[in-house]
N, C-alpha and C positions, 0 to 999 in steps of 0.2 A: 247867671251865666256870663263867659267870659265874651267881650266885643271882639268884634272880626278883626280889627289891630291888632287885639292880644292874644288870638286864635293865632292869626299869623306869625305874630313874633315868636310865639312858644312852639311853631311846628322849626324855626329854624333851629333848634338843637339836635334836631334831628339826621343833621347833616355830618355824615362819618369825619375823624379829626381830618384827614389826607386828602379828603375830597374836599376839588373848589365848590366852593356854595353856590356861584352863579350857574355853575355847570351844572352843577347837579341839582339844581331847581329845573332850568332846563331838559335837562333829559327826564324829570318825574313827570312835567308838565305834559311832555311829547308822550310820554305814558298814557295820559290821561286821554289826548286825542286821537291815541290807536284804539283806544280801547273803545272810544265813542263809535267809532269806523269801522271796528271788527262787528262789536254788537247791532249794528245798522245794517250790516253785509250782510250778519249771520244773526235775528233775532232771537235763536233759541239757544245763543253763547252765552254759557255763565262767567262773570268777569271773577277771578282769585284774589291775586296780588301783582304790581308790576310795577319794581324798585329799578332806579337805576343802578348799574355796573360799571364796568372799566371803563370801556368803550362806546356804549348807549345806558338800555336798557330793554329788559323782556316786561312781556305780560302774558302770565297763564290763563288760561280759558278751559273751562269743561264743555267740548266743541266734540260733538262725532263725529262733524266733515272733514275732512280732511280739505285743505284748501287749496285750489290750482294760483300758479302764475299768472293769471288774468283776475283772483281773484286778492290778490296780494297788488298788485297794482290798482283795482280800483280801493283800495282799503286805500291806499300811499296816494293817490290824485282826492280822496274824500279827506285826508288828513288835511294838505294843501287848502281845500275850500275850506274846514272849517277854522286854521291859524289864519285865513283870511278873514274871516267873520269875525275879528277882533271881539274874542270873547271874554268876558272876565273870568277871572278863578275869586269863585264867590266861596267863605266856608265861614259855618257855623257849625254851635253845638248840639248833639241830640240828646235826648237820655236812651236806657238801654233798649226802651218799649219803642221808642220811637224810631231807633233804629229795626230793630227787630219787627218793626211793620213797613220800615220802607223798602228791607231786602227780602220778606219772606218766601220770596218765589228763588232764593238763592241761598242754598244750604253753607256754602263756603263765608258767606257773609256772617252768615248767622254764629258759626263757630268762632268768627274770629269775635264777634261782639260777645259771647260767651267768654270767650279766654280774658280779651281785652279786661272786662268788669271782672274776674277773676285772676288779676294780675301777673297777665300773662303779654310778651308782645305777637305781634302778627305771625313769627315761626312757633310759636308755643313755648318760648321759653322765659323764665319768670322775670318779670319787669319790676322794680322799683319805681313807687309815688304812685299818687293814687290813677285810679283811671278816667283818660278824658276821651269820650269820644265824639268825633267829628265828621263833616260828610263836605266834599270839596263839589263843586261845580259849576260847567264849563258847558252852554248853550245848552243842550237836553242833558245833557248824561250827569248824573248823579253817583258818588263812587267815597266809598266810606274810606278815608282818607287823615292821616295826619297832617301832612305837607311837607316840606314848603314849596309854594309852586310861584313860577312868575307870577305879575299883574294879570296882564289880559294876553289870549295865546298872537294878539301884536309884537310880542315879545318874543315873538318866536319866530325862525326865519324859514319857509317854507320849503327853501332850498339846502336845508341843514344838517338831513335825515336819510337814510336810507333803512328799508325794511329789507332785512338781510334774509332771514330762511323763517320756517318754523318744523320744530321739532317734537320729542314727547320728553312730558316729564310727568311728575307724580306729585300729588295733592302735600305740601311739605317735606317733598323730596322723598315721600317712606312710598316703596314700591308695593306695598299691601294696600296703597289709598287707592283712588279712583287716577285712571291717567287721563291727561290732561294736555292738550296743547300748545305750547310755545312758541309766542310768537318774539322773534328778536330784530332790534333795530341796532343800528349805530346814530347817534344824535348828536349834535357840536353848535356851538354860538351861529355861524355861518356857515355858509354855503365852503368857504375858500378852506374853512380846517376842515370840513368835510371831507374835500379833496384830497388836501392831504393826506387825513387817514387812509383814504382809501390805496394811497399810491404806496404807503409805507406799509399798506397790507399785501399789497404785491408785491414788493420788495421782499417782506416776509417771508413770502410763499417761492421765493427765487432761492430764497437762503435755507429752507428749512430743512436741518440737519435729518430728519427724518426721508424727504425726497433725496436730497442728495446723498444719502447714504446708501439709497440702493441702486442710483444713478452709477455713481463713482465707486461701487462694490465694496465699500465701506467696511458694512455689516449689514446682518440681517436679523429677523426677528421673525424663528422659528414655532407655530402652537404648539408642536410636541414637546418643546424645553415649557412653555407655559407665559404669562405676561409677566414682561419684566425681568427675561434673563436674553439682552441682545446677543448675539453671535458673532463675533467680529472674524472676517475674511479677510484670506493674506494681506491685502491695501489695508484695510483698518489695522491689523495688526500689527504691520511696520509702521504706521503711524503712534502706536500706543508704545510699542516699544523703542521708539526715538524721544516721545515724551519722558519716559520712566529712566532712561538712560541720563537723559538732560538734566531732569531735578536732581537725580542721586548722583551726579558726577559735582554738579552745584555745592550739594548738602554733605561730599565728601570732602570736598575744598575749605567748607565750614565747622570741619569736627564732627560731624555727626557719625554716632554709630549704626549701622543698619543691621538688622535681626530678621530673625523668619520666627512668628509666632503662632499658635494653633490655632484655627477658625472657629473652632469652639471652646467651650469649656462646660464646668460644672455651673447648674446653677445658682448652688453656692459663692463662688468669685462675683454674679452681677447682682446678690441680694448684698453684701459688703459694700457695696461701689455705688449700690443704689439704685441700679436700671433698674432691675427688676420691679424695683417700688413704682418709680418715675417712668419709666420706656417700656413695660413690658408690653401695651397694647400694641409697638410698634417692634416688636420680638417674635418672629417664627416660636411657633410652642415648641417646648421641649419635651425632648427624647427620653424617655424609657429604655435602656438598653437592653433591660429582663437582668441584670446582676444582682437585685436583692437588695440597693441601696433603700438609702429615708428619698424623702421630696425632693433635697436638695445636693443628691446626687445627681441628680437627670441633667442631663446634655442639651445645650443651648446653640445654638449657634451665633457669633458672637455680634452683636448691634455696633458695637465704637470698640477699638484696640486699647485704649487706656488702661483701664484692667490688666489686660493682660502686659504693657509694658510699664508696669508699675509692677510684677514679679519678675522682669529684669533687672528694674532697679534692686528688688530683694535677693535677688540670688548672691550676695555677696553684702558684706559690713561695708559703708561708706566713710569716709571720712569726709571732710570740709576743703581737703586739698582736693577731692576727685571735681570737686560741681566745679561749672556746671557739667550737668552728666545729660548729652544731645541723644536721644535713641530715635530712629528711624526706621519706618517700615511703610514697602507699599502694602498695606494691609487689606487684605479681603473681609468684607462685614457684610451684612444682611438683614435686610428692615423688609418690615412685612405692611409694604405698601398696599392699596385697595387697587384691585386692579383695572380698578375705573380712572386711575392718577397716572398708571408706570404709562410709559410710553418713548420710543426710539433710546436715545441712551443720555434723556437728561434725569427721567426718573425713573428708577429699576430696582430692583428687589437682592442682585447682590452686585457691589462697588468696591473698587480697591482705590481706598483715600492713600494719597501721599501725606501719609500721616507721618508725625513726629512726636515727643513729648518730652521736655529740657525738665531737670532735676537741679534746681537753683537753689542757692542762699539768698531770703529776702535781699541783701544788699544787691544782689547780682541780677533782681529782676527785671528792672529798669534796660540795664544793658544790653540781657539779654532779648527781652522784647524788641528794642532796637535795631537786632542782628536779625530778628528776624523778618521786620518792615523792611528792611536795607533786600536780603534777599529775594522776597518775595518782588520789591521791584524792580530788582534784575532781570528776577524771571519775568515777569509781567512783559520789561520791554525789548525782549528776544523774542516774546510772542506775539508784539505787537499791539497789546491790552495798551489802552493811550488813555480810556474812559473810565475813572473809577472814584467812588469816595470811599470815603469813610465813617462808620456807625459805633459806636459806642453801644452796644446792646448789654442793658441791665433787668434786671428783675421787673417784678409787678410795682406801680406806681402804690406808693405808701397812702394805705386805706383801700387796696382793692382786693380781694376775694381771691387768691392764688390756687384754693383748692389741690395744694398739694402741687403743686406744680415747679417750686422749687423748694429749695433746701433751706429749712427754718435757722436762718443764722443771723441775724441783721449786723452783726459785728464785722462779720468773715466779709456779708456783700460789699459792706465799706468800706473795708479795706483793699478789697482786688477791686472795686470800682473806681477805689481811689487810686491805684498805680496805672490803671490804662487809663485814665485820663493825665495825669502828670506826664505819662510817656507820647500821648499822642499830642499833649501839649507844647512840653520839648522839644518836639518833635520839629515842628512846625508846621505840620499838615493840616489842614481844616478836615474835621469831622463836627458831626453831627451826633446826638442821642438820641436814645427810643427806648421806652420801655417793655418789659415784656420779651422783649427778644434774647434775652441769655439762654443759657445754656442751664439745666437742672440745676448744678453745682456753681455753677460760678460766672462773670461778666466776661463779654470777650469784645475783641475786636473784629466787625469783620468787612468784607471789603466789599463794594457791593457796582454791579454793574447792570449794565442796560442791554437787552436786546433791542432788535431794529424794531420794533412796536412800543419801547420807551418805557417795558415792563422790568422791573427792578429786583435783580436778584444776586443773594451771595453766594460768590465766589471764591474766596478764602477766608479763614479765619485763623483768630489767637484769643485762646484763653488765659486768664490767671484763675489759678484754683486750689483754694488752700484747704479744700472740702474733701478730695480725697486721699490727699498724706495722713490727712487724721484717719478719716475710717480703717486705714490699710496700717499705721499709725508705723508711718515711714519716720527714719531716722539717721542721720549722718553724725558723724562723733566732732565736733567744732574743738578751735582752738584751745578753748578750757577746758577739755575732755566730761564734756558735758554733752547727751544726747540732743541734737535739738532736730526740728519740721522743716522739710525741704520746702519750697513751692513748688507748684507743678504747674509747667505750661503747656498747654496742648495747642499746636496749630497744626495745619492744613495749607501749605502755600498754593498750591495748584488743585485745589481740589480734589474729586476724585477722577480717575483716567477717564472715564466714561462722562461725565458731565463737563468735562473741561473738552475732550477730544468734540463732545456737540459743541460747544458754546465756539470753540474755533474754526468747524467747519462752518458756523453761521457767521462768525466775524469775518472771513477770508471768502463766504459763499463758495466752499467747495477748492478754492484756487490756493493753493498751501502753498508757503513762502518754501524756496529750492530745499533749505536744510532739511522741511518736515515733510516734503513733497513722497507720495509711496513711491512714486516712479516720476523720476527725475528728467529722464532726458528718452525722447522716442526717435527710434532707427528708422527712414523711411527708404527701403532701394528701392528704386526704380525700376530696375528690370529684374530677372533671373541673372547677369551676369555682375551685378552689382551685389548678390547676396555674400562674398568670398569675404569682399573688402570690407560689409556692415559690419559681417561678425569681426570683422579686428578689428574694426570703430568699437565697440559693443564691449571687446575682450578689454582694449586698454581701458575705457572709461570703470568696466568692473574692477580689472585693478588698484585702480583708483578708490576701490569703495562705495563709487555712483551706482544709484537705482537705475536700470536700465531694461529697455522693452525694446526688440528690434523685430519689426512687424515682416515677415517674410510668407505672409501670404499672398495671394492673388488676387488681391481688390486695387485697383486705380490708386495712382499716385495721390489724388487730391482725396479718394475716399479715406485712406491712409490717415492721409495729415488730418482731415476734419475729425478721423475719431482719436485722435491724438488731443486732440485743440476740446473735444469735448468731455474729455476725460481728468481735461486742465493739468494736461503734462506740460510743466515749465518750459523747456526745448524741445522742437524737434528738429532732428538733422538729417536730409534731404540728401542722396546718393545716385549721384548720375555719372555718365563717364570723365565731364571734366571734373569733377568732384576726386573722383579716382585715381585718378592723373595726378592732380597735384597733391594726393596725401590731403584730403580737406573734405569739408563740407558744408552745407551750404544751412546755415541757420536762422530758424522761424522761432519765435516768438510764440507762446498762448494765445498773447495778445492779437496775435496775426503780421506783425511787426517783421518784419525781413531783415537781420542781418546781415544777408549776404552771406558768400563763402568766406571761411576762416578752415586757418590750419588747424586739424585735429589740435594740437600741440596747445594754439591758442587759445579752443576752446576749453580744454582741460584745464587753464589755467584760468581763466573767466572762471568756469563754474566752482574751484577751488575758490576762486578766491568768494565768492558772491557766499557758497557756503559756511566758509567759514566763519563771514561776518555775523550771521544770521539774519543778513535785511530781505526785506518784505521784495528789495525792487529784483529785477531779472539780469540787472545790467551797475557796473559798477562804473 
């Protein structure tokens, strides 16, 4: 058997590629000593599994108590005593018997050492090289375990951790098993990023586009429409309709054409294209209309626009004079998310992407790719997006197991993986690669950003894809009146309206720069004899085109302003008799910031101007 060095070094493989290792030996360790803690609390806890995560880690238990607040704090003050007890993390090897008699009073244990020696890993799914099993421990508790874990839990800072809730969950996540207990922590090297976390979780909780959506009347999310289809109300919807106005006046300025395309089709068009093979788990089934078609008649509703604007480009003979040929659509799709995943409007069941897809001559790809990085960071910084990289997203790493998962071409991958690296080389921008992340058909680019919790997500992309000219076996007549293969670009600059409108109500927390603001400027009179004048305050700024709300109910002047100020209306203007007098009013800030009075006149030409610029600030 193998020595407890080379027990240890061989558990450190075990460490996911993007996870820091110190950390996440760390938080496995902290694992171990909840688990000593809970089972001491509660001797008739069966211990499961308890991996670290994002943010800590959990540990499931087959527990019928339900556990109180008092009884979660002494688990979290017995944690403490025993990373005081400077304990080592001792592990050696067992055989299967061996095991199999240290946990017999634990069924959970026992199936994993069944699987384990049937090569399987700890969720049941099939493991490669043979099996080794181990058992790690730490003062009394013994816990069949790979690792890797600190030395001794001295390594561990007692002030580092917090035990956050416990919840239910199910024996391998399958709701047919036995339910089970979850217990979850946050864990960190020290006490002081401890902190931190904590304070960027509140942060979080200030910003979440899901609060502040029905805060600021946004949208809502109705159970009669079902999970996963938000409801956007007038504010959100003059916000969505400023967004959509904005790209396409953009992407009209840059040639693009825009089309209205059907939401569905036959499912004939996505067995050609591929979803069908590739997407269809993430496909609403199809429709039967009762007309007496084959299979492949039946009605889909459509996953990605490309299909269908790739019979734009067919509806006519091309020539090599027309490319590049830009077609545009805000296009409605629908993915048939779990409705354990959809939630507020970053993940939802039907999205209208500001989609496009450019019909190029290989020469033109290059340039055209270009045009579209240039754009996209236009728009980026009219929205104020300041934080982003870039990824290179390609295929399955050469020698890995695809299963179908992309499109069997290894020529085609290298050569569109070869132009988005050239261009983003060119380019000058720093990106990064990752495998596994393309797209079915082909390698894209995409652009990837952070929420206030540091979690990493895309928000635009570009594809090259020379996978579906062929299937569709697209054709432009070239200079030598020979037929040849367009490329196809497919991006996304802005997302889809719904993922991009949450991602900005979290970047702004709610506070939308003047341009995108639903309601721009609030009317406050003061009295009943002030109401004559708001409304021509009210009338000129609408002539203007300003969003405007002039509050002529019967609530106090300061209850007025505050629910102005909480509504995070950019201005409000403040109407009393000298106000009236001079043709003026008197202007407040969100921020609470006073102004002073200014001539209507003036202010009209402030928020003109501050609009047109599209900056973030209230004052120029």
């Amino acid at each position: 058997m193998a020595s407890e060095a080379e027990l240890k070094a061989a558990g450190e493989k075990y460490v996911p590629k993007d996870y820091d290792p110190a950390l996440y030996k760390t938080r496995h360790s902290f694992a171990h000593v909840l688990a000593q803690a809970v089972t001491e609390r509660f001797p008739q806890a069966k211990p499961t599994i308890g991996p670290p995560v994002e943010f800590g880690f959990y540990y499931d238990f087959d527990l019928d108590t339900q556990p109180s607040d008092a009884d979660l704090n002494w688990i979290a003050d017995r944690m403490r005593q025993i990373i005081k007890g400077k304990h080592a993390f001792r592990v050696r090897e067992i055989t299967a018997a061996e095991g199999r008699e240290l946990f017999k009073d634990n069924p959970y244990k026992l199936e994993l050492i069944d699987g384990l020696t049937n090569g399987q890993d700890e969720y049941g799914n099939s493991a490669a090289g043979a099996p080794l099993l181990t058992v790690y421990q730490q003062d009394t508790f013994v816990d069949l375990c790979r690792g890797p874990h600190v030395e001794t839990t001295r390594d561990l800072d007692s002030k580092g951790f917090k035990v956050t809730q416990v919840t239910g969950s199910y024996w391998r996540g399958d709701e047919k098993n036995k339910a089970l207990k979850r217990f979850h922590a946050t864990a960190w090297g020290n006490e002081a990023d401890l902190k931190a976390h904590l304070e960027r979780i509140e942060e979080a909780a200030r910003r979440d586009h899901r609060k502040l959506g029905r805060d600021l009347e946004l949208f809502s999310n109705e159970p009669v429409f079902g999970s996963g289809f938000p409801m956007l109300l007038p504010k959100g919807a003059t916000v969505r309709r400023l967004l959509e106005q904005f790209i396409t006046d953009y992407e009209r300025h840059a040639g693009y054409q825009h089309v209205y395309t059907p939401d569905a089709a036959k499912k004939e068009l996505y067995r050609i294209s591929g979803h069908w093979e590739h997407y269809k788990d993430s496909m609403f089934p199809p429709m039967d209309l009762g007309e007496g078609g084959q299979e492949w008649d039946e009605l889909c509703l459509r996953p990605m626009c490309c299909p269908h604007h790739i019979q734009v480009y067919k509806a006519k003979p091309r020539s090599y004079r027309d490319l590049p040929i830009r077609i545009a659509e805000l296009g409605k799709m629908y993915r048939y998310e779990r409705s354990g995943v959809v939630g507020g409007l970053s993940r939802v069941r039907c999205m209208t992407l500001n989609d496009a897809h450019l019909f190029v001559r290989p020469a033109q790809v290059k340039a055209e790719i270009a045009g579209v990085l240039a754009l996209m960071k236009k728009a980026y910084a009219d929205l104020g997006i300041t934080e982003f990289r870039f990824r290179l997203s390609k295929n399955d790493e050469p020698g890995a197991a695809s299963k179908g998962k992309y499109v069997d071409n290894p020529e085609l991958w290298e050569s569109s993986t070869r132009m988005l690296r050239e261009v983003l080389t060119e380019s000058g921008m720093p990106f990064f690669e990752a495998w596994g992340e393309a797209a079915f058909y082909g390698p894209k680019i995409d652009v990837q950003v952070k929420d206030v919790m540091g979690r990493e997500e895309t928000l635009s992309t570009i594809q090259a894809d020379q996978h579906l000219p062929e299937q569709f076996k697209l054709e432009f007549k070239d200079s030598d009146d020979t037929a040849k293969r367009p490329v196809m670009i497919h991006r996304g600059v802005i997302s889809t309206m719904e993922r991009m409108m949450s991602y900005l109500i979290e970047l702004y927390a709610g506070a939308f720069p003047p341009w995108l603001a639903p309601v721009q400027v609030g009317i406050v009179p003061i009295a009943d004899r002030h109401f004559e004048y708001a409304e021509k305050v009210a009338a000129t700024l609408e002539e203007k085109d300003f969003r405007v709300e002039n509050d002529l109910g019967d609530k106090r002047m300061n209850a007025k302003i505050r629910e102005f100020q909480l509504q995070k209306v950019p201005y409000v203007l403040v109407i009393g008799d000298k106000e009236m007098a001079a043709d003026s009013a008197a202007v407040r800030l969100r921020s609470g910031e006073d102004l002073g009075a200014k001539p209507v006149a003036e202010f009209v030409a402030l928020l003109e101007q501050v609009v047109k610029s599209r900056t973030q600030k209230l004052t120029v």
